[in-house]
N, C-alpha and C positions, 0 to 999 in steps of 0.2 A: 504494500500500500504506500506507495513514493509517488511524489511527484516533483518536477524541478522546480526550480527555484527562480521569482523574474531577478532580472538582473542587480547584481550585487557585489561587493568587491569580497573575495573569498575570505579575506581575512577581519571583515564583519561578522561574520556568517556564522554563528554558532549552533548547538544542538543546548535545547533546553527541556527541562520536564511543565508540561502544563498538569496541571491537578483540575479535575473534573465532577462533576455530578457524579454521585456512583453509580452505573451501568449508563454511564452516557457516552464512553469511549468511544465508540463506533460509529455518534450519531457528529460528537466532534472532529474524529480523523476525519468524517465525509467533507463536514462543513468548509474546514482548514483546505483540502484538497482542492476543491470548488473556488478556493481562494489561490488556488495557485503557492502556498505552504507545502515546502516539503515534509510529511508525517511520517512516521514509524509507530505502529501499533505492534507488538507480538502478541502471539494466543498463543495458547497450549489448549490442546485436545481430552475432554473427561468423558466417562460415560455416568450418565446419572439415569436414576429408577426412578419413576413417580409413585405415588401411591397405589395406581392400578397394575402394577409391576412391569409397566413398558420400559424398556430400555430408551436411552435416547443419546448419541452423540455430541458433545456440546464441542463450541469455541468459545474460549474467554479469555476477553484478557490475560495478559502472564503479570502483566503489575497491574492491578484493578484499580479503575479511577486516577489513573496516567496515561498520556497521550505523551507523545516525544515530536519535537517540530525544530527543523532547524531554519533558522531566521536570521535578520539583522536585530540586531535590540530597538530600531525605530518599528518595528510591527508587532510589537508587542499589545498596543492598543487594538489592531486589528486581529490577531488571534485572541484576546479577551475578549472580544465583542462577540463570538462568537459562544451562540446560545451554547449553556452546558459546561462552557469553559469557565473557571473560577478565581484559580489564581499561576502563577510561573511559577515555577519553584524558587525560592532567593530570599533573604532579606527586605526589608520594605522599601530601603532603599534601591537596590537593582536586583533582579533575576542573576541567578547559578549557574553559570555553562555545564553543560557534560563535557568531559574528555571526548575530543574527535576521533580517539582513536579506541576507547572502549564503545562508543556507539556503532563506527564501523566493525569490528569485532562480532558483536551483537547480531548487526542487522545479516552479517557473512555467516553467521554460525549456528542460529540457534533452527534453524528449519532440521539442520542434520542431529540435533544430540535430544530432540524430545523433552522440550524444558517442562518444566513444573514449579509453581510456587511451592513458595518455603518460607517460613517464618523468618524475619530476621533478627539475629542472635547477635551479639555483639560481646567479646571477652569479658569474663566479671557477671554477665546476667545469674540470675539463678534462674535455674533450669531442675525438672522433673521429665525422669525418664520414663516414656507411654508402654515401651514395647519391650521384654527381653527379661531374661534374670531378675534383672536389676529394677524390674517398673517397677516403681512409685518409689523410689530413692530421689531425694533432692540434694543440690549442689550447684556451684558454680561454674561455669561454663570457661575453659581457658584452652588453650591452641597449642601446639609442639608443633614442631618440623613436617609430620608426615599424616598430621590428622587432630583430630579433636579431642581433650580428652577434659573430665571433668571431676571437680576436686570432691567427693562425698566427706563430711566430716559428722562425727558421735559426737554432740557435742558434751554427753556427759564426764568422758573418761577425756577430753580434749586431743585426742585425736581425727587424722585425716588419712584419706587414700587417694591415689587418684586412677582412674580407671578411662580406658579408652573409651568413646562412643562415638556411635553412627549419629550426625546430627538430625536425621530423617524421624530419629525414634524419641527427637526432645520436643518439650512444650515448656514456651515460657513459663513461666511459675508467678502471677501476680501477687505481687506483695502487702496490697491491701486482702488478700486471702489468707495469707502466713497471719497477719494480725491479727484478723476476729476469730484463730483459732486458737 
């Protein structure tokens, strides 16, 4: 879902995230297009069951409620204007660029490896493990060399462990939860 760009000096030209209506991705990449905005939307492919047990194939967004548009920073008012569309991603003062070169990356790569949304975890989170051995153990979430691995501690005896995991098998752990328990 691309389109070029009118004329612009390349080194105006950047890639930004617009934030959206939620489920209005689609109806903004149109809109942006029709304006002559180059977009990037990605999907990823799910199957969901209704309650009558039909199967159904979906596409949805891979970042829900972001659209990706690369522009001059003077058309920013014109992609805001555009029903659906909310805010750029940035500061109040100015919009965020993307790197030119993780967006091209992205837009080259992601048709072949079958993406999927995933939570984003960030080193330090606490995190509870859903799937394996170890579900319902909680801990901090922290990184090595070659994977993920995360710190479980007792906190009676004041010790810790730290144990590898698959990050597919964590769920944030909200901390107004830990409280009112």
């Amino acid at each position: 879902m691309m389109i070029s760009m009118q004329k612009s000096s390349p080194s105006s030209v950047k890639w930004f995230a617009v934030y959206t209506i939620p489920r209005h991705e689609k109806k903004v990449s149109s809109q942006l297009q029709q304006r002559n905005i180059e977009v990037f939307l990605p999907f990823h492919r799910t199957v969901s069951y209704w309650k009558n047990r039909t199967k159904a194939e979906l596409e949805l967004p891979l970042f829900p409620s972001y659209v990706f548009v690369r522009m001059p920073m003077e058309m920013k008012g014109a992609v805001l204007s555009v029903p659906g569309a909310v805010s750029v991603v940035g500061s109040k003062r100015e919009p965020w660029p993307l790197p030119d070169n993780e967006m091209e990356i992205l837009k080259r790569g992601l048709d072949d490896c079958r993406p999927e949304p995933h939570p984003y975890f960030n080193t330090g989170d606490r995190v509870r493990i859903m799937h394996g051995p170890l579900a319902g153990m909680e801990g901090f979430l922290m990184e090595k060399k070659n994977g993920s691995r995360m710190v479980l501690s007792i906190e009676q005896i004041m010790r810790s462990v730290s144990v590898e995991v698959n990050v597919q098998h964590l769920q944030l752990v909200d901390t107004r939860e830990r409280q009112a328990s």
